[in-house]
Each structure stands twice: as structure tokens, then as C-alpha cells.
MILO-717279 format. One record per residue: y, x, z of N, C-alpha, C in turn. Coordinates in steps of 0.1 Angstrom, whole numbers, padded with zeros to 4 digits, always signed. Layout:
// MILO-717279
YXZYXZYXZ
...
***
This chain:
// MILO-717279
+1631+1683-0527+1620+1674-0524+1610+1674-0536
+1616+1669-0546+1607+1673-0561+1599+1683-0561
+1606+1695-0558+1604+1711-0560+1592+1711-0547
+1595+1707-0535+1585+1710-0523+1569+1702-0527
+1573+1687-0542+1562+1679-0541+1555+1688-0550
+1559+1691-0562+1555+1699-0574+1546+1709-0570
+1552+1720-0556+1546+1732-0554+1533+1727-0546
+1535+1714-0536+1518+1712-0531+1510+1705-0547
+1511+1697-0553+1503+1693-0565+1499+1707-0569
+1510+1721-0574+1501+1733-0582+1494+1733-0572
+1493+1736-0557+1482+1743-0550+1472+1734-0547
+1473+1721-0551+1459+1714-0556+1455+1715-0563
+1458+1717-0578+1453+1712-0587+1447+1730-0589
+1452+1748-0582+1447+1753-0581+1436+1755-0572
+1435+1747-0562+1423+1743-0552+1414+1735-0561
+1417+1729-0568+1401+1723-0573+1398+1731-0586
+1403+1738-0592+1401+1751-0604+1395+1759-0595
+1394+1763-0588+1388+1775-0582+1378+1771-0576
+1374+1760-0570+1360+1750-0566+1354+1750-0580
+1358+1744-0590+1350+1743-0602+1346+1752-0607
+1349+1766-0604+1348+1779-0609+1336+1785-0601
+1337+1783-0588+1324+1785-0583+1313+1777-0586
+1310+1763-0591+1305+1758-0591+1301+1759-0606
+1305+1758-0616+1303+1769-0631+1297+1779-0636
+1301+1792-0626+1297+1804-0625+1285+1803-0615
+1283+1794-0608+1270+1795-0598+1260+1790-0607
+1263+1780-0618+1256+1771-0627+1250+1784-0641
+1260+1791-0643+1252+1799-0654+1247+1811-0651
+1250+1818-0641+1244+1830-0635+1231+1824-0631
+1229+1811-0628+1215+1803-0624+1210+1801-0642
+1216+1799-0650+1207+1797-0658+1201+1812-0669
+1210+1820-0665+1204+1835-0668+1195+1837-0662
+1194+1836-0649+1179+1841-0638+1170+1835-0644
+1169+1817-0644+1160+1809-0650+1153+1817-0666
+1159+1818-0671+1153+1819-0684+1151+1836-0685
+1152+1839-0680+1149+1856-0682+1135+1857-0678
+1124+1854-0674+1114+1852-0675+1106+1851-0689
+1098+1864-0696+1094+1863-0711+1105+1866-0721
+1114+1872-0710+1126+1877-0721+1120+1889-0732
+1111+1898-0731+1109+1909-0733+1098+1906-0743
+1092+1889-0745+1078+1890-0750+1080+1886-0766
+1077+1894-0773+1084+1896-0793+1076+1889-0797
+1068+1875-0791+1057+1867-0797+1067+1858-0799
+1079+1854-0785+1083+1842-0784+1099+1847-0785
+1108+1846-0798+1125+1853-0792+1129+1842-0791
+1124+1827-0780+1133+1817-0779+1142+1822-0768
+1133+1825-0755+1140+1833-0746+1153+1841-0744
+1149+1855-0757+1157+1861-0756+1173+1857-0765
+1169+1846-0775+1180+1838-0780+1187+1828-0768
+1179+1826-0764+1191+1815-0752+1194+1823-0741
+1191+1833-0736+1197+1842-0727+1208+1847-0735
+1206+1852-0745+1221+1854-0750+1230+1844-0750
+1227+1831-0757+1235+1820-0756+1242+1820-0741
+1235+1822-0729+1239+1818-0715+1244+1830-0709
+1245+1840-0717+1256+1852-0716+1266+1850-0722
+1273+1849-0730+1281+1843-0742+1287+1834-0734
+1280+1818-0726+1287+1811-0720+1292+1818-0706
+1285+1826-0702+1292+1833-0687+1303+1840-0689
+1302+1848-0698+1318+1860-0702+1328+1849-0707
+1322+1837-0711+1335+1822-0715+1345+1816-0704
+1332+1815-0694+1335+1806-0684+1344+1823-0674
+1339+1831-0671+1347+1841-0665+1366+1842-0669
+1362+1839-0684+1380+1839-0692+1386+1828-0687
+1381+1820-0685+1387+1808-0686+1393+1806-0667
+1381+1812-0659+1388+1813-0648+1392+1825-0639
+1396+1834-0647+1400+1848-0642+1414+1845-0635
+1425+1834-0636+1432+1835-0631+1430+1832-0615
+1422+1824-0611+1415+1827-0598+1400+1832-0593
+1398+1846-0598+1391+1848-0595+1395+1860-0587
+1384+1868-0579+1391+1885-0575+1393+1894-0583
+1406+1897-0590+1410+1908-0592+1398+1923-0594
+1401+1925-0578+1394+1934-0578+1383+1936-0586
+1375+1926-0586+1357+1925-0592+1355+1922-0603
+1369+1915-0611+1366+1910-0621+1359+1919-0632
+1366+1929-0640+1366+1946-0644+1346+1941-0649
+1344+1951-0632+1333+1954-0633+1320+1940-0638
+1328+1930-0629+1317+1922-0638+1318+1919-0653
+1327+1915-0658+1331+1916-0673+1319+1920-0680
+1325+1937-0675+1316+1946-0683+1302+1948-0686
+1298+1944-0670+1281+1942-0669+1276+1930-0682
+1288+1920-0681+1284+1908-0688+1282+1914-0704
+1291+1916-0706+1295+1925-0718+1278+1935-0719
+1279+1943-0716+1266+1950-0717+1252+1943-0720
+1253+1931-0714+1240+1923-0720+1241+1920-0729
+1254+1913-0727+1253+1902-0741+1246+1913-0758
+1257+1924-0758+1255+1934-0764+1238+1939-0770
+1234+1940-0760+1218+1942-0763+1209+1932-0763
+1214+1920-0761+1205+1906-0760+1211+1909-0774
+1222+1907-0781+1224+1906-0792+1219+1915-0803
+1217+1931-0802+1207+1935-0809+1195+1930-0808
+1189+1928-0799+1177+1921-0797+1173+1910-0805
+1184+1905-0802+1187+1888-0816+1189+1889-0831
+1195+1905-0833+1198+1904-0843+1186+1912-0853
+1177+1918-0849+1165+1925-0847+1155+1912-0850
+1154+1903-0843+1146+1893-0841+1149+1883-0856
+1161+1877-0857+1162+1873-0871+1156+1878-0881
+1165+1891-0883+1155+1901-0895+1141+1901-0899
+1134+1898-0886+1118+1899-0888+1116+1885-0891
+1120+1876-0886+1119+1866-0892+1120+1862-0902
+1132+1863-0907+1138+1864-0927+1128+1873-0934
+1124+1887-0931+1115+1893-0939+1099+1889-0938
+1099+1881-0930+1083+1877-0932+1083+1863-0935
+1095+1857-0936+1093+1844-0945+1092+1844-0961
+1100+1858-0963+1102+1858-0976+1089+1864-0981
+1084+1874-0972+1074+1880-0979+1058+1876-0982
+1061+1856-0973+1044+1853-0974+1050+1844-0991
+1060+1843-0996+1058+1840-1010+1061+1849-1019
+1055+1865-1017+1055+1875-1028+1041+1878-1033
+1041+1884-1038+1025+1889-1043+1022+1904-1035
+1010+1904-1034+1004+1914-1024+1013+1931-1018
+1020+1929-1033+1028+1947-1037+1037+1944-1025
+1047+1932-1032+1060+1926-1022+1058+1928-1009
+1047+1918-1002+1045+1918-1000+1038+1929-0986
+1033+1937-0991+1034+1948-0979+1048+1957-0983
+1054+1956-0989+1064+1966-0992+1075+1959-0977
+1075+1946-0976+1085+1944-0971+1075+1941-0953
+1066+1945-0949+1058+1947-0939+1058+1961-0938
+1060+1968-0948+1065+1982-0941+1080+1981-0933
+1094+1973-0940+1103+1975-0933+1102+1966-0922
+1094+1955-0919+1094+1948-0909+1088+1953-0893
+1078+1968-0901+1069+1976-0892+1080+1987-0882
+1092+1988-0894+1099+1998-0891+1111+1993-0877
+1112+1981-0882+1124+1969-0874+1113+1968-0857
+1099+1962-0861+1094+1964-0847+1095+1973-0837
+1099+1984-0846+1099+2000-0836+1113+1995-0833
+1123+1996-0835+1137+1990-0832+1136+1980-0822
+1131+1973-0824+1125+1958-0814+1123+1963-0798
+1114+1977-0803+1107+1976-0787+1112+1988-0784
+1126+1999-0790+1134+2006-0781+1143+1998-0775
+1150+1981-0784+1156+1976-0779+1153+1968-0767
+1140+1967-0762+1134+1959-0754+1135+1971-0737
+1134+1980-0742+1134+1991-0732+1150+1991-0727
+1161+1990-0731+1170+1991-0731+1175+1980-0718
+1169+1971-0725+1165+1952-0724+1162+1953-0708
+1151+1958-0708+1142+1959-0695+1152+1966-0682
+1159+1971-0682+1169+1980-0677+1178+1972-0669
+1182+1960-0680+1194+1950-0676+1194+1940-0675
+1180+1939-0677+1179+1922-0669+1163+1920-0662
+1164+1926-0653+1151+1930-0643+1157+1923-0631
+1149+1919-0624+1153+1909-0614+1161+1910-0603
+1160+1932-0600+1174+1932-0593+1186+1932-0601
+1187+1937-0612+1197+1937-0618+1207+1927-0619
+1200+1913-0622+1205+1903-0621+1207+1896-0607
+1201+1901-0602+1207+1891-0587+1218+1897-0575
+1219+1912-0582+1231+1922-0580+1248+1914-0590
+1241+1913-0606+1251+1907-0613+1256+1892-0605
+1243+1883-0599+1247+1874-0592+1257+1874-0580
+1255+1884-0575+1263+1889-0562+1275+1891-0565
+1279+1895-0577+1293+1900-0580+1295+1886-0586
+1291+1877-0590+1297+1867-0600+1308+1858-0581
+1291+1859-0572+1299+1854-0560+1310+1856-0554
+1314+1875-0554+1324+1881-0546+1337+1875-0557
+1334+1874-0570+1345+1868-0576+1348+1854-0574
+1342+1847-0572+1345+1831-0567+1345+1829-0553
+1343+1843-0547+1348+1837-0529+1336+1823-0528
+1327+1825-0529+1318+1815-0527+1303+1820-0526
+1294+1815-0519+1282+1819-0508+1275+1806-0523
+1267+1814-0533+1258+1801-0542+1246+1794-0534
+1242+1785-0533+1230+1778-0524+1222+1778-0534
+1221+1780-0550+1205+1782-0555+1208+1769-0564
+1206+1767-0577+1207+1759-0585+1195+1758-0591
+1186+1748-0598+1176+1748-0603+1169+1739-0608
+1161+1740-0621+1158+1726-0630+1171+1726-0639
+1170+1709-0642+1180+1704-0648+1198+1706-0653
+1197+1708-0633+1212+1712-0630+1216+1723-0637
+1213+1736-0638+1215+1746-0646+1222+1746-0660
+1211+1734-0670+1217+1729-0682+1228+1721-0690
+1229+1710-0672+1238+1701-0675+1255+1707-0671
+1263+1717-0680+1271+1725-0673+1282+1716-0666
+1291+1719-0652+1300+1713-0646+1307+1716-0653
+1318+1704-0659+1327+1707-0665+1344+1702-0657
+1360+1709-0658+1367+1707-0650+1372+1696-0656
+1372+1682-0646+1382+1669-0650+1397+1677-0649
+1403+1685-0646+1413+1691-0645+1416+1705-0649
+1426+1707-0657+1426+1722-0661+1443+1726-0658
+1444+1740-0652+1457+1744-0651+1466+1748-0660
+1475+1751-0661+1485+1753-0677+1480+1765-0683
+1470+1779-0672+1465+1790-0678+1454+1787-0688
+1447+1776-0683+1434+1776-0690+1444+1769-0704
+1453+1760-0706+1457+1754-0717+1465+1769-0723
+1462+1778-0722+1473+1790-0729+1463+1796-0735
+1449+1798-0726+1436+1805-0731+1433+1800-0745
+1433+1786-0743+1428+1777-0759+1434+1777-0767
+1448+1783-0767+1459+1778-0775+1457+1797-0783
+1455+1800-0774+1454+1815-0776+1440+1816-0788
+1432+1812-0783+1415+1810-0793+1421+1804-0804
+1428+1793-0805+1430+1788-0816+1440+1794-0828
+1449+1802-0820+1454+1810-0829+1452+1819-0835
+1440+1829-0832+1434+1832-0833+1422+1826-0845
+1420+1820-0838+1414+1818-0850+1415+1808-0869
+1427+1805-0866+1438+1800-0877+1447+1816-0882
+1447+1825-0874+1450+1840-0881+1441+1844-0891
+1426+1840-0893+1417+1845-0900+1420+1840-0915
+1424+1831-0916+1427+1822-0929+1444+1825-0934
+1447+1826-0948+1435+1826-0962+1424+1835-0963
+1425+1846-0958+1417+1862-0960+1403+1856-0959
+1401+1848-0951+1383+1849-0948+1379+1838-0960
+1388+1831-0964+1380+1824-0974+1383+1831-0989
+1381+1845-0988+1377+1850-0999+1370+1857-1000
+1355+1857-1010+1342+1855-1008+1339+1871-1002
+1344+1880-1003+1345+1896-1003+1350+1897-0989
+1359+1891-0981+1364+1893-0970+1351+1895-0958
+1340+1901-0959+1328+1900-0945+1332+1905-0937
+1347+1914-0936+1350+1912-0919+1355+1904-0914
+1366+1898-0921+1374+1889-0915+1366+1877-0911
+1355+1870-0920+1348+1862-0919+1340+1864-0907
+1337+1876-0900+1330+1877-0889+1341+1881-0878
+1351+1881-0878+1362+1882-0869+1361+1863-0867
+1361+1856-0877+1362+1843-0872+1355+1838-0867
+1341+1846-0871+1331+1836-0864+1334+1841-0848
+1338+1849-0845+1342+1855-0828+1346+1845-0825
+1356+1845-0832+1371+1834-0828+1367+1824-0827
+1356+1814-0833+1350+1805-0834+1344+1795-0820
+1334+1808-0816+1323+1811-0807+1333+1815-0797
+1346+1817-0793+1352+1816-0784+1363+1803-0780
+1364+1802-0792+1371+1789-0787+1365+1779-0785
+1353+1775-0790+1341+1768-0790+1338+1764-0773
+1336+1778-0769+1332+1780-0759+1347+1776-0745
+1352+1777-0750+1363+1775-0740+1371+1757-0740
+1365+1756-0750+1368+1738-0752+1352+1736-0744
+1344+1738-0741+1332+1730-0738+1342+1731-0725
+1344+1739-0716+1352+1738-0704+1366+1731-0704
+1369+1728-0711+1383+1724-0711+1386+1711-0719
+1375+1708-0729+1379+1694-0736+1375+1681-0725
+1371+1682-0714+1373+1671-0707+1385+1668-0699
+1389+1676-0699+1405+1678-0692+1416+1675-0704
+1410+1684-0716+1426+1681-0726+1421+1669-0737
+1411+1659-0736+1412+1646-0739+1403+1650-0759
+1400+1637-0762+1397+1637-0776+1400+1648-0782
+1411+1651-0790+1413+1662-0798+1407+1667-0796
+1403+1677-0785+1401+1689-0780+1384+1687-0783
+1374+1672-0782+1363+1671-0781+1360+1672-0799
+1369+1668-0804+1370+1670-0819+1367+1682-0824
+1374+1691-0823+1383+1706-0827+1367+1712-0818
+1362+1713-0807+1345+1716-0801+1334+1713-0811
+1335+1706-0814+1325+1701-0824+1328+1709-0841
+1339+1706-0842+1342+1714-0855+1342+1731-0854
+1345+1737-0840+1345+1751-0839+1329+1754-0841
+1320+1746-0834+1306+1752-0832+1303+1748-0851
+1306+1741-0856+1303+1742-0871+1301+1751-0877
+1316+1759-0874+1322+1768-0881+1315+1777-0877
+1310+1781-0862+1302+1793-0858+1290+1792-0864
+1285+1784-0864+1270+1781-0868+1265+1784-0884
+1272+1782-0895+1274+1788-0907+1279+1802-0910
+1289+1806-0902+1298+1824-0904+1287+1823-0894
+1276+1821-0884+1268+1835-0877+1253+1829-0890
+1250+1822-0901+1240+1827-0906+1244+1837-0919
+1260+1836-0920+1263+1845-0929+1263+1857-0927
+1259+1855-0910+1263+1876-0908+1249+1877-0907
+1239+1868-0907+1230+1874-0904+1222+1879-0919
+1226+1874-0931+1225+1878-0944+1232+1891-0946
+1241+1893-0934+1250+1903-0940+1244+1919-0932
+1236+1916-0921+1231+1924-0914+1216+1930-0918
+1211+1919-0927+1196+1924-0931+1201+1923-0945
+1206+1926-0952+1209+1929-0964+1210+1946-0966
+1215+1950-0954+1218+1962-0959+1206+1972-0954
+1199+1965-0944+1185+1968-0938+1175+1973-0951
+1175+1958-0957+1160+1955-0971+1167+1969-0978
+1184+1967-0984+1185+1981-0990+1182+1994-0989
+1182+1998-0976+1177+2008-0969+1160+2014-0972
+1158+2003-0968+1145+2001-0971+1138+2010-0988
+1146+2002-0994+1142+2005-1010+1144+2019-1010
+1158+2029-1008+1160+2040-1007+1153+2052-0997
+1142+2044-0989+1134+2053-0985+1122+2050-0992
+1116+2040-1001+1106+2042-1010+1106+2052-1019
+1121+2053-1023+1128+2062-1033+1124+2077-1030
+1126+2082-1017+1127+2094-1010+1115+2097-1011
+1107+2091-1006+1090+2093-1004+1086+2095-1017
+1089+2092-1026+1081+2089-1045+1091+2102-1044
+1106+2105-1042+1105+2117-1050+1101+2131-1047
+1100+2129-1033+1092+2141-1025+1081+2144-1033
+1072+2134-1035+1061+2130-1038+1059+2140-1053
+1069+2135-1063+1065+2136-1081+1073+2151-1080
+1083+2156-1070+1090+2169-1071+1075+2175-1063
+1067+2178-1055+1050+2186-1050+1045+2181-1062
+1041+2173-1070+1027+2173-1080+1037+2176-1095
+1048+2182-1096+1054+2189-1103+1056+2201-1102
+1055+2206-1092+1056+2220-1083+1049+2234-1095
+1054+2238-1100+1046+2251-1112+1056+2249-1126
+1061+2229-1131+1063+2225-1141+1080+2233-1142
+1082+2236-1156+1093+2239-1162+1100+2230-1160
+1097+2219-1163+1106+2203-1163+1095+2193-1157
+1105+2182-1151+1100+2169-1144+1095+2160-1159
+1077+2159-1159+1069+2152-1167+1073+2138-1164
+1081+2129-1172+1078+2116-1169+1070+2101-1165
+1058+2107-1173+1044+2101-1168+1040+2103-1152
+1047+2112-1147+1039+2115-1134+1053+2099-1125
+1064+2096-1127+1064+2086-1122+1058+2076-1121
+1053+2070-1137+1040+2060-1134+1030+2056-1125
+1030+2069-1116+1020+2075-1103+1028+2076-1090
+1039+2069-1088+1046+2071-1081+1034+2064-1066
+1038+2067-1057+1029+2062-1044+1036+2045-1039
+1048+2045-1044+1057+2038-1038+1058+2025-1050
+1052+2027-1060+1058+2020-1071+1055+2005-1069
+1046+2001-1062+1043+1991-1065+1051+1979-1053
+1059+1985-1042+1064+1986-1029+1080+1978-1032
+1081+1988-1043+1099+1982-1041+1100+1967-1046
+1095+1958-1053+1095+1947-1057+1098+1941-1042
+1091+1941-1032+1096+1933-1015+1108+1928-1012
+1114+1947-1005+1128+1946-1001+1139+1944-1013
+1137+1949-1023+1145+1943-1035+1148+1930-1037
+1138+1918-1037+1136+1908-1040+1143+1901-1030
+1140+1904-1013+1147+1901-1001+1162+1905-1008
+1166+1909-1010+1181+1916-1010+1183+1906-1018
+1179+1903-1035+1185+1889-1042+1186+1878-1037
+1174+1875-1025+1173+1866-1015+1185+1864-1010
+1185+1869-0999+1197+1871-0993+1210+1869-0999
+1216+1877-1006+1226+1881-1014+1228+1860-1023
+1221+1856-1027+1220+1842-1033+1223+1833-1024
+1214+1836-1008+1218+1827-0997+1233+1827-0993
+1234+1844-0987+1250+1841-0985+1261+1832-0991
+1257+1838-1004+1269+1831-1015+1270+1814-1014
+1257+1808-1011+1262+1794-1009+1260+1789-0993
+1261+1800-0986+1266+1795-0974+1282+1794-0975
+1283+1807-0979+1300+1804-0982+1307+1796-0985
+1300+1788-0997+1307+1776-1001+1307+1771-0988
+1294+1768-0983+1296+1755-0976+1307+1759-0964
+1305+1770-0957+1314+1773-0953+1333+1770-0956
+1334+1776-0972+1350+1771-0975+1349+1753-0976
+1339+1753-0977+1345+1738-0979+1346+1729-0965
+1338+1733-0955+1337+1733-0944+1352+1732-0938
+1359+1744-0942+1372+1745-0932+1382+1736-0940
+1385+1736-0955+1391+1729-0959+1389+1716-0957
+1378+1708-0955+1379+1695-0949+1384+1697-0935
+1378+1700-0929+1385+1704-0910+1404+1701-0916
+1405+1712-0922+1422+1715-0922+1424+1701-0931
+1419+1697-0937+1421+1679-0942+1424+1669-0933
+1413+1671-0924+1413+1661-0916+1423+1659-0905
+1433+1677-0902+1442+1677-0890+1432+1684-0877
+1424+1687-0877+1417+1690-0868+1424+1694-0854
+1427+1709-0863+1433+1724-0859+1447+1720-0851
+1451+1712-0861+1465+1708-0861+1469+1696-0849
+1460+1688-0848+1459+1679-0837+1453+1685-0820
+1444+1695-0827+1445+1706-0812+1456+1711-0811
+1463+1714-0815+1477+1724-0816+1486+1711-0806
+1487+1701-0810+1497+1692-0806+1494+1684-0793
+1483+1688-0786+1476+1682-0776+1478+1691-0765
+1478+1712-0768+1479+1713-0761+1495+1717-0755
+1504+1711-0761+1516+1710-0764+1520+1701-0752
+1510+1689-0751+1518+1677-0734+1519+1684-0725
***
């Protein structure tokens, strides 16, 4: 009798996970359509930053309920999801850059100053192959095809979400023991990264956490109303942690850019002084003084100590960040919550 009661409760409590799933997945495939309008336009990258965000939240919400979803379709949607996020994120990560280099560069003097408007000219061109790429995969059929498949995976006919509703995401009052193995899984994951990432040299590991972060993050926004306080705790402390390791990657991404940068001033000047030496026995020293580029490299140089000074006390805040977290039990009180 136990056994007969037990088995109709799972096929409830799997009947209303798989209602919530349609109703989730109808909610952020709705808020991709919505905001992809001006995705493409490099005046405004609010767009194209929160389209990523609401990609990011759809491949979340897909994990979280792949245990009832179709099989079959799952795959291919994934992937599609996957493929945006991917180029929304060049696109974002393109977008910072230009940002960072023209903040720094309106407090240089004129040299700096265009030096680092040359690499920002060069990032543009970057911008707008990535925009072409852009245009490809999130054009209006594209997405309402990606919609179609979000449907065939939820066995559900969407009726059109819009406004507000889109924002405010449905979250499950109930979660099944898979979704509590998914978070338990994020969490270990992301407690693997440590000690290694809090040592100042570790930049991959430190960007493996921030994954880990931004995924468990993401899977507690779906799940901390079901698995109670802790869990709303440990959400709030993951997005911390993402929010500091993703501006450390983004130092870590345009750092090696501004470098770049310098070593093609380098190229250009020596092209340059090796033709107006062209006859000479030996390379005349004076003729560097005349270099075309000379007055250029002070920009991306200067951006690089930039950067390079930022990172380093994000890190602090970063280590200090997690050692309080691990102070306080955080990790550890998620750990034991999803244990009932």
C-alpha cells in the first residue's frame, strides 16, 4: 500500500515538474524573442548583454529539466542554445573591451590616446564580423524555429507570453530528487575549484569557477524555492562570486588584446626604420627617434598596467569574498539541505 501510495505521489510531483517546465521554457524562449530587437545595434550593447543573460538562463532551465523533457529533441536544442550563447558572448566580450579602452583612453594625452583608438578601431572590425555571425542566429525565423523546438521538448502548444510576465521568471514550489542531484552536482563542482583558484596565477581555474558559479547560480534561481533558505543564501553568494571572477576575466581577455596591440606598433616601426635603412651597413640609431609609431605605444601599454593593477585587487576581493562565504557555512549549509 505504502509502495502503491509512494508511486502515485512520484507521478505527481513528476506531473507538476513537467507543467513548470513548460511554463519556464515558454517564459524565456519569450524573453529571447522580446529583447532581440536592436540586438545588432553597437550604439546600444544593453541588448546584446541581456540576450546573453536570457541565453545562459535557457541552457539552465533546459538542465534542470531534461529529465522530462523529449529525449529525442533535447541534443539538438542544447546545441542551438549553445551556439548563441557562444556568439552573444563574443559579442559581449568584444563589447567590454571597447568599453574599457575608451574609458581609459579619454584620461591619456592625445599620443595615448589615439594609440589605443587604433586598437579599439581594430576591435570594431571584430564587432561587426561578430555581428554578421549574430545576424545569422537570431533573426526572427531562427528563433521562432528555436521556439518550436523548445515546444516539441515540453510537449506543450506556448500561447505567447509578454510584457512583464517574461521577467518575472516561474519558479518550481516543488523540485524532484533529479533537480536536487543537478545542484548538488553545481556545488561540487564548484567547491573542486578551491584551494587552486585562490592562487593569484591560477586564471584558469579561476575561470572554470566562475562557470561553476554562473551555473549553480543559475540552477538555485529554479530550485531555491523548493529547497528552502539555504539554498536562497548559497544564490545570492554564487551570483557574488560570478560577478567578481567574470570582471576578472574580462581584465584577463583585454589584457592580452592592449598587448597585442603594442607588438603591432612594434612591427609597423620596424618595417618602417629596416626601408629608411635600406643601403646602411648597420641599423643608425637616430633613425628610431623617427619611429612612425613612437608616440602610440604609451595607450595600450598604459591600458595593460591598467588592467593588470585592476585584476590584482579584484582578486583580493574576490579571495576574501570566498573565505568569508566558507566562514559563514554557506557552501556547507547548502550541502546539508540538499541531504533531507
Amino acid at each position: 500500500m505504502n509502495d502503491h501510495r509512494a508511486a502515485i505521489d512520484k507521478e505527481e510531483e513528476e506531473r507538476k515538474f513537467r507543467g513548470d517546465a513548460a511554463i519556464v521554457l515558454e517564459q524565456r524562449v519569450g524573453r529571447i524573442n522580446e529583447i532581440s530587437k536592436g540586438l545588432l545595434d553597437v550604439t546600444d550593447t544593453e541588448p546584446a548583454e541581456a540576450m546573453w543573460l536570457a541565453a545562459r538562463r535557457l541552457r539552465a532551465a533546459l538542465d534542470l529539466f531534461r529529465p522530462v523533457l523529449s529525449k529525442a529533441q533535447f541534443s539538438g536544442t542544447r546545441d542551438e542554445v549553445r551556439q548563441l550563447i557562444r556568439v552573444l558572448g563574443r559579442r559581449r566580450d568584444i563589447d567590454s573591451m571597447i568599453a574599457a579602452f575608451e574609458a581609459i583612453g579619454v584620461e591619456m594625452d592625445e599620443g595615448g590616446e589615439y594609440g589605443l583608438a587604433r586598437l579599439v578601431d581594430s576591435l570594431r572590425a571584430q564587432q561587426a564580423d561578430c555581428n554578421r555571425i549574430l545576424a545569422s542566429l537570431a533573426n526572427g525565423r531562427r528563433l521562432q524555429a528555436l521556439r518550436v523546438r523548445v515546444e516539441d521538448l515540453s510537449g506543450s502548444q506556448f500561447e505567447g507570453v509578454s510584457g512583464p510576465e517574461t521577467t518575472a521568471y516561474r519558479v518550481p514550489g516543488t523540485v524532484p530528487r533529479s533537480a536536487r542531484r543537478l545542484v548538488a552536482r553545481r556545488l561540487e563542482r564548484l567547491r573542486k575549484s578551491v584551494p587552486r583558484a585562490l592562487e593569484p596565477s591560477a586564471v584558469r581555474e579561476q575561470h572554470r569557477m566562475r562557470v561553476s558559479a554562473e551555473r549553480l547560480r543559475y540552477s538555485l534561481e529554479l530550485t531555491a524555492e523548493a529547497l528552502g533558505t539555504q539554498a536562497h543564501t548559497a544564490r545570492r553568494a554564487a551570483r557574488g562570486l560570478q560577478d567578481v571572477l567574470g570582471e576578472m576575466r574580462d581584465c584577463d581577455i583585454a589584457l592580452p588584446t592592449a598587448r597585442d596591440q603594442v607588438r603591432v606598433f612594434e612591427q609597423e616601426d620596424v618595417r618602417t626604420i629596416i626601408e629608411r635603412a635600406r643601403g646602411s651597413r648597420d641599423l643608425d640609431p637616430v633613425l628610431v627617434q623617427a619611429a612612425p609609431n613612437r608616440m602610440l605605444y604609451r595607450g595600450p601599454h598604459l591600458a595593460s598596467v591598467h588592467l593588470e593593477a585592476r585584476r590584482q585587487m579584484l582578486f583580493e576581493r574576490f579571495r576574501r569574498l570566498w573565505l568569508e562565504q566558507s566562514r559563514q557555512g554557506v557552501w556547507v549549509a547548502l550541502e546539508a539541505s540538499l541531504g533531507d
